[in-house]
Structures are given as structure tokens and as C-alpha cells.
C-alpha positions in Angstrom: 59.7 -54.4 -48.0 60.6 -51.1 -46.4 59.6 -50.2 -42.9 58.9 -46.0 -42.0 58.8 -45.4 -38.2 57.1 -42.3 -37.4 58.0 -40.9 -34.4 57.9 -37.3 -34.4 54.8 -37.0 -32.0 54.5 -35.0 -28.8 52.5 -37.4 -26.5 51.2 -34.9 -24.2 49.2 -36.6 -22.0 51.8 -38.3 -20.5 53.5 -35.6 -19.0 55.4 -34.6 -17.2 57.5 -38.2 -18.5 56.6 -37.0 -22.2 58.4 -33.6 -22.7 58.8 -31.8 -25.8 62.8 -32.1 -26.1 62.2 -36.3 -24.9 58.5 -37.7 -25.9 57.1 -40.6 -25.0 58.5 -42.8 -28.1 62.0 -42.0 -26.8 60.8 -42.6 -22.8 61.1 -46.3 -21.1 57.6 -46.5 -20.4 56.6 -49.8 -20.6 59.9 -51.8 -20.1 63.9 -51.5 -19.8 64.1 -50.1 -23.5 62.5 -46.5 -24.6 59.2 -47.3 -26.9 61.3 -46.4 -29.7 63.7 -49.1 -28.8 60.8 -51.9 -29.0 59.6 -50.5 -32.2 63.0 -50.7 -33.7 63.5 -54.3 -32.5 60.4 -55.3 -33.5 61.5 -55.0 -37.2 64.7 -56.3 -36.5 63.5 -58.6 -39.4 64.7 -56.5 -41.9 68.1 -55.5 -42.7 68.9 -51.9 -41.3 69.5 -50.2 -45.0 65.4 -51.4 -45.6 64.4 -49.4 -42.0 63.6 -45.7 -42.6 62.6 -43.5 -39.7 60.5 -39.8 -40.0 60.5 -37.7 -37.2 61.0 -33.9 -36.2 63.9 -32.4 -36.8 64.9 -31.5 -33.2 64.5 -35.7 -32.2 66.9 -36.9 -35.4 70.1 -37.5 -32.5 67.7 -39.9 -30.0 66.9 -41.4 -33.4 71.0 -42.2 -34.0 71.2 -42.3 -30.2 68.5 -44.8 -30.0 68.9 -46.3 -33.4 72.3 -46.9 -34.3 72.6 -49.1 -36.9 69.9 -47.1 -38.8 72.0 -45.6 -42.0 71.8 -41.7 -41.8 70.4 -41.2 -45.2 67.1 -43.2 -43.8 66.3 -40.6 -41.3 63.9 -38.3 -42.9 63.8 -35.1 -41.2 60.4 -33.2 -41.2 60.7 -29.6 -40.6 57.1 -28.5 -39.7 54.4 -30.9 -38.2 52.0 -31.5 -40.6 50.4 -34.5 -39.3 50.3 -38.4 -40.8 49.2 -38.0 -44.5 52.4 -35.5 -45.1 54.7 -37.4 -43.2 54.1 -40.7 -44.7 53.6 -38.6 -48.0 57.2 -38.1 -47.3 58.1 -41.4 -46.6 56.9 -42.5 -49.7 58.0 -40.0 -52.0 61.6 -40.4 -50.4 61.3 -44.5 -50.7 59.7 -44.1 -54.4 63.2 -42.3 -55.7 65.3 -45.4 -55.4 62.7 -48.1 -55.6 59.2 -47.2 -57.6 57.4 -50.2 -57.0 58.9 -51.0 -53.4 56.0 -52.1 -50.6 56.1 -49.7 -47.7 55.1 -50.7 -44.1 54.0 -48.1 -42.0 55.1 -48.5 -38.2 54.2 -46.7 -35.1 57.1 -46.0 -32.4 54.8 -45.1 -29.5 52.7 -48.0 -29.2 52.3 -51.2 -27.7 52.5 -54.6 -29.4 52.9 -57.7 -27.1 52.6 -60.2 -29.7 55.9 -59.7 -31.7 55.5 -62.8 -34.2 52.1 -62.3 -34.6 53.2 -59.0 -35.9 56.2 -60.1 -38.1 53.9 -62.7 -39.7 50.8 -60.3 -40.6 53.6 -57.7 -41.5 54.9 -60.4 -44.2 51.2 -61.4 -45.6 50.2 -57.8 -46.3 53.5 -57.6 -47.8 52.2 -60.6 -50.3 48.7 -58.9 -51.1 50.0 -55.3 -51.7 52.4 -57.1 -54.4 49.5 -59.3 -55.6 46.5 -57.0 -55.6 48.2 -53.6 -55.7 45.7 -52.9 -53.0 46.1 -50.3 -49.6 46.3 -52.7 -46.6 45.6 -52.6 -43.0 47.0 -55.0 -40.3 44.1 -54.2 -37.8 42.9 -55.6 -33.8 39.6 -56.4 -32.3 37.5 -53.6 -30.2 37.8 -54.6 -26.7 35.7 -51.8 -25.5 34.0 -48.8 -26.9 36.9 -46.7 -26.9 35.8 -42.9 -28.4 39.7 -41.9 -28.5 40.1 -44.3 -31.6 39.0 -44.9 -35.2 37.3 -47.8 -36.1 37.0 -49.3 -39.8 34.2 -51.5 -40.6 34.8 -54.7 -42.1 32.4 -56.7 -45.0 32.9 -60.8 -46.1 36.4 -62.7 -46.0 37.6 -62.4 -49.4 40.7 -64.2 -49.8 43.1 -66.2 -47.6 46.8 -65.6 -47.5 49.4 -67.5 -45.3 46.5 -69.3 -43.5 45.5 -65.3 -42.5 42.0 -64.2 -43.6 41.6 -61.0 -45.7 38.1 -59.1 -45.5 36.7 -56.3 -47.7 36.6 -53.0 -46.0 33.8 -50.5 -45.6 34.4 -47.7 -44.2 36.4 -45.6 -41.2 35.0 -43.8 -38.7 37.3 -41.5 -36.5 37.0 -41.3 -33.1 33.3 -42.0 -32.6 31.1 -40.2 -30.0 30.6 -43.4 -27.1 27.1 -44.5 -28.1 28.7 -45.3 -31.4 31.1 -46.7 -30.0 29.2 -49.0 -28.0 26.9 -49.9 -31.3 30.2 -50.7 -33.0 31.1 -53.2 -30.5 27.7 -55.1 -30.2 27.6 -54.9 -34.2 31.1 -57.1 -34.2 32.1 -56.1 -37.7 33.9 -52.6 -36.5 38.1 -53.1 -35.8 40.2 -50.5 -34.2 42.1 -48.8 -36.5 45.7 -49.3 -35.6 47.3 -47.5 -38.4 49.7 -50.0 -39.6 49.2 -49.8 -43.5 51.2 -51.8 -45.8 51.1 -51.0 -49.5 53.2 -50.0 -52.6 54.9 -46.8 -52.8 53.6 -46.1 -56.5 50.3 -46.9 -55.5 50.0 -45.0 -52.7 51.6 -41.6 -54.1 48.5 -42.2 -57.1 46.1 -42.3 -53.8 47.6 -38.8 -53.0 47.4 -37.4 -56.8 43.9 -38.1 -56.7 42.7 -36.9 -53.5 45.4 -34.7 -52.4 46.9 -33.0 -55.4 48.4 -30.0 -53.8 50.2 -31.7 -51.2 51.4 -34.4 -53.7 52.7 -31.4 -55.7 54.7 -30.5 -53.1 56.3 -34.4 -52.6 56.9 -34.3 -56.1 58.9 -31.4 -56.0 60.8 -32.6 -52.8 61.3 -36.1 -54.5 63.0 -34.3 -57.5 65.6 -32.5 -55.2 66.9 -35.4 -53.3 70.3 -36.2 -54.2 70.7 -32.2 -55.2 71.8 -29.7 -53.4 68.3 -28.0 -53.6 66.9 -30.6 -51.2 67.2 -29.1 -48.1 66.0 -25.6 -49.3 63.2 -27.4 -51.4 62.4 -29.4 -48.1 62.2 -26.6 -45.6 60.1 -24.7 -48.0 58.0 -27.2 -49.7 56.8 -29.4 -46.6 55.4 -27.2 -44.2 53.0 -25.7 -47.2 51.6 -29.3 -46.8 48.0 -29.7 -45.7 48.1 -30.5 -42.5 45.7 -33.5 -41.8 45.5 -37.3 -41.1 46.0 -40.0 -43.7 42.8 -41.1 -42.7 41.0 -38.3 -43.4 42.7 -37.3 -46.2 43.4 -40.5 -48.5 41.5 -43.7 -46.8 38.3 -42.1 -46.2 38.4 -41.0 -49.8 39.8 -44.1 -51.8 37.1 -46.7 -53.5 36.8 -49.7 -50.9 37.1 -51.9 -53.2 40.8 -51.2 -53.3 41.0 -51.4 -49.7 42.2 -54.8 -47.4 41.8 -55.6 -43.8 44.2 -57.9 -42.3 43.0 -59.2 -38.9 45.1 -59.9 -35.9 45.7 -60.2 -32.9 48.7 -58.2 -31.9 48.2 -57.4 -28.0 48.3 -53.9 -29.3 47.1 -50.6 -27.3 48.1 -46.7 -28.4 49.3 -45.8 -25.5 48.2 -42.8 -25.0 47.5 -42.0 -21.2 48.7 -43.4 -17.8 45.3 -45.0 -17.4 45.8 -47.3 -20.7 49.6 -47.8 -19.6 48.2 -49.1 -16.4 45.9 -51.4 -17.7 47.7 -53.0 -20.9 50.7 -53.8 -18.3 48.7 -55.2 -15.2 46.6 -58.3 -14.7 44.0 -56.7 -12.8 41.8 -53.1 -12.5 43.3 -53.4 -8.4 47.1 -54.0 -9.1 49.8 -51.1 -8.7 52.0 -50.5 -11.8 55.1 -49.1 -10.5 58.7 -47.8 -11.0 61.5 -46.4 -9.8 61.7 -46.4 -6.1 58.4 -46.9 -4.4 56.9 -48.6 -1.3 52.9 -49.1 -1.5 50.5 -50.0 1.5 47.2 -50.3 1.4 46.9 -48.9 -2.0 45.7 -50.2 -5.3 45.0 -49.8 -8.6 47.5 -46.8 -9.2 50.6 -46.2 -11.4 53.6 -45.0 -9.7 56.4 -44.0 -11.3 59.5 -42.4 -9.9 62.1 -40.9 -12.2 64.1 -39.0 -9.1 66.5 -41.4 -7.8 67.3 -39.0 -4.9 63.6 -39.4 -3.7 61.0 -42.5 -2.5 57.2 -42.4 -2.8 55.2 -43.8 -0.2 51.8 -44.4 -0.6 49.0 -45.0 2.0 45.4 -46.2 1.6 45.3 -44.5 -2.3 43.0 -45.8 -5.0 43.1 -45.5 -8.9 46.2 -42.7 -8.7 48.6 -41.9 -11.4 51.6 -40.6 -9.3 54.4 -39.3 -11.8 57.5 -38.4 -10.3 60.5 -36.3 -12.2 63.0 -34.5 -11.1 61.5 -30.9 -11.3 57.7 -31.9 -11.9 55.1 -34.0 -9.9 51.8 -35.2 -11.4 49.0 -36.4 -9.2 45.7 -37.1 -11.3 42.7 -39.6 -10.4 44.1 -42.8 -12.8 40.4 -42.3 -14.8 41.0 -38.7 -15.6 44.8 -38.6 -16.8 42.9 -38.2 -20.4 42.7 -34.5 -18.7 46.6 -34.3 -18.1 46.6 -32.5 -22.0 44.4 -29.3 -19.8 47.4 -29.1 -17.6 49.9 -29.0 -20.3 47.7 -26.2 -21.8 47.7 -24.2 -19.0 51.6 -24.6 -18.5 52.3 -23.5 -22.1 50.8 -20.1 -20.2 52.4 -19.9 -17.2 55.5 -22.6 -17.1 56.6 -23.6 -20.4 59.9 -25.0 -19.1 58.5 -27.4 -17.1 57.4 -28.7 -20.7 
């Protein structure tokens, strides 16, 4: 099995941590090591040749900072951002010209997964089935809430069992529902958050995108027949950012038969963190505890994430409730905990007024 990190995102709602030179997969947001980091040691399973990494060509030194041990030639450099199905497009194509058949695992470097052996294991039995039954798989979580910044996938009868772990038919996706959908998703108990994390053969998945995405597999082609030349990087630079730009989900898994589709379930402790609110609620035990950092002193207040990344400065909070406090050296956010989804307005209105604070 190969793994493909992608971590080329922006993560612009957690600014003003998250900056465009330094996102959030290359930030220490939710312990001593940078998201990247845990997503890196999380695969520590494989051997480092079998560990590729995609990302934007301006984060490909945090990547060797970060990542060491990573061989050079597995950092694939994408040179415009044209969302998931291109990049792991990419991946594949780039996998496919030294091993055809090889299973590829796609890995997130920006979220959170508490249960690491849970993950190895599920990682391995998807492994087994995309060998097996040549099928596109998906390690996926329960809903715990009717979350609308999510897609969901619905899931029909258990039609295998692998390793002890059950394998169910698939249904269909639904991207980010509106929340009364949501909510009927959750009641219905046969929706699972879509966490992204396919497993499936290189071959098989490059057919996916000659059937549903010709012009963009095309283009992959073309790269894939440069690498090793010197053409590559002019093929790359002019090839991939002619790419349809658009999610994997939209543009291959919402297309494929079902039939060829399985859902792995499991239970992964897993949250995309995407704002300080879900930051401070995957890492405390309670709605009314402070998540902090850096130096702080808290009294009388609750419920509020406060993190300081000046050294030369304390925060010192009285009588506050459900605040995200985000301290930098040359930027200070203060947002209600419940809005920081809004955090992406203020970056929007800096790109007009103060893009180096970005």
C-alpha cells in the first residue's frame, strides 16, 4: 500500500494561526507536533519510500522540514490549486507509473484522529477489499450531530466481513446538507460523515476518472508520460492547472455505480478541524472548560479557547464566556467561540485592505 498526504490547503478559518505562507496542517494546533507531524506519524506503518505527500508548491520545504525521512521524489508538487479530484488524480497517475496495480490510501494532514490503531487496522482491511473486490473504499465515522459543513454518505446492508470489520453497500453522498437534512440524516441512522479517507487501486481509480472525467484524465495521462523526462516539469506546469477544478466527490464518487462502492465503518475519534469552535470541543471534556495555550491566566471564565503565540505577551481573562482569543505576534483575533465559522468574512475583508496580515 501507498499512502498520499494532501496538504496543500489554506485553512482559513483559523486565522490569524493559519496563514497562507504556514497553514494549519503545518501549525501545532492540537498538540506539541504541527497537524502534519501527526498525520505523518500516524502512517509511520509504512516504510517512508511507500509515503507520498501532494501539496502546493510554495509548502514543499515544511514538507522536508517537517517530513524528513520522506524521499524527495515522493513530494508531488502541484502548481495551481485545483481542488481534491486533480490532486489525487495526481497522486495516482504519479503512483500508477512505477506500480499499476498498487492500492492507494488517501490521507488527510489537517485533521484529527484520536484513535491511531483503530485507524492503522481499518487502513489495512480496506487495503484487503480494494485487492479483493477491485472496489473504491471509504474508511468512514458516525454522525454525532447534524453537522451542514460536512458530506454525508448513506449506507445500505452489511455485505461482507473482513478482519472481524463489517463492510456495507453504499448509497449515495450528499455534500454538505442544508441542517434540516442534516438532522433527518441523523435520526435516519444510516447517514456517515464522509471523512475522505479512500482506499483503492491506482488502476482502478484512474478508469473511475476516464469515465467520468476524461479531460482531466487526459491531462494526467500526459503528465504520467513525462515523468522521468525532462518534459515533466514543463508538461506539469502546463498541463495541471487546465484541470477541472472540483472535488473528488463531486466529480468521480457521486458519479460511479454503487455497486462498486464500500463503506468501512469506524470509529476513529476523528473531527475536520476546521474552526476554533470544533478545535475546542474535540480537545475538551466539557462545553464550560477553557482550551488554552501559550501563556495565559483565566478567572472566572469558561468555555473559551485561548491561545497565545507571543511569548513577549500574557492574556488575562476575566468573567468571559464561549471566546476564541488568538494571539500572534502581529495579529489578534477576538470572535464569540460559536461564530469563528465567520473568521473566513474577516479574512475576506483583509485580502482588501491588509493582505500581509494574511
Amino acid at each position: 500500500m501507498k499512502a498520499v498526504v494532501l496538504a496543500g490547503g489554506s485553512g482559513t478559518r483559523l486565522w490569524p494561526l493559519s496563514r497562507t505562507s504556514k497553514p494549519k496542517q503545518f501549525q501545532k494546533l492540537t498538540s506539541n507536533k504541527t497537524m502534519f507531524e501527526e498525520a505523518m506519524e500516524r502512517i509511520n506503518f509504512l516504510n517512508p519510500e511507500d509515503i507520498y505527500v501532494a501539496t502546493n508548491k510554495k509548502f514543499v520545504q515544511l514538507v522536508k522540514k517537517q517530513a524528513p525521512t520522506i524521499p524527495s521524489e515522493n513530494i508531488i508538487e502541484e502548481p495551481a490549486l485545483r481542488d481534491t479530484a486533480s490532486c489525487i488524480g495526481l497522486a495516482a497517475a504519479v503512483i500508477a507509473q512505477k506500480h499499476p496495480e498498487e492500492v492507494m490510501a488517501v490521507i488527510y494532514a489537517d485533521h484529527l484522529i484520536q484513535e491511531r490503531d483503530e485507524f492503522v487496522e481499518k487502513l489495512k482491511t480496506a487495503e484487503k477489499v480494494a485487492n479483493d473486490q477491485k472496489s473504491l473504499n471509504i474508511i468512514e465515522v458516525n454522525a454525532k450531530f447534524p453537522n451542514v459543513n460536512l458530506g454525508y454518505v448513506q449506507v445500505g446492508d452489511k455485505i461482507d466481513e473482513v478482519d472481524g470489520s463489517p463492510i456495507l453497500s453504499f448509497k449515495k453522498f450528499t455534500e454538505k446538507p442544508d441542517l434540516e437534512t442534516a438532522k433527518s440524516f441523523l435520526e435516519s441512522g444510516d447517514y456517515l460523515w464522509n471523512t475522505g479517507y479512500y482506499v483503492w487501486r491506482v488502476d482502478v481509480i484512474l478508469e473511475a476518472y476516464k469515465n467520468h472525467l476524461p479531460d482531466t484524465y487526459e491531462r494526467l495521462m500526459r503528465i504520467q508520460d513525462a515523468i522521468n523526462t525532462p518534459e515533466y516539469e514543463i508538461t506539469l506546469n502546463t498541463e495541471y492547472p487546465e484541470c477541472q477544478k472540483i472535488s473528488i466527490d463531486y466529480a468521480i464518487m457521486e458519479k460511479v455505480d454503487p455497486s462498486t462502492v464500500r463503506i468501512i465503518p469506524a470509529d476513529l475519534g476523528w473531527s475536520d478541524i476546521g474552526t476554533w469552535h470544533s478545535l475546542h470541543e474535540e480537545l475538551t471534556d466539557s462545553k464550560d472548560a477553557n482550551l488554552t495555550r501559550g501563556q495565559t491566566l483565566e478567572i472566572e471564565s469558561q468555555g473559551s479557547i485561548i491561545y497565545n503565540d507571543d511569548p513577549n505577551k500574557t492574556i488575562v481573562t476575566v468573567g468571559l464566556e464561549n471566546l476564541a482569543i488568538i494571539n500572534t505576534p502581529d495579529a489578534l483575533l477576538i470572535v464569540d467561540k460559536n461564530k469563528s465559522q465567520d473568521v473566513k468574512k474577516a479574512v475576506e475583508k483583509l485580502k482588501e485592505e491588509q493582505e500581509n496580515l494574511l
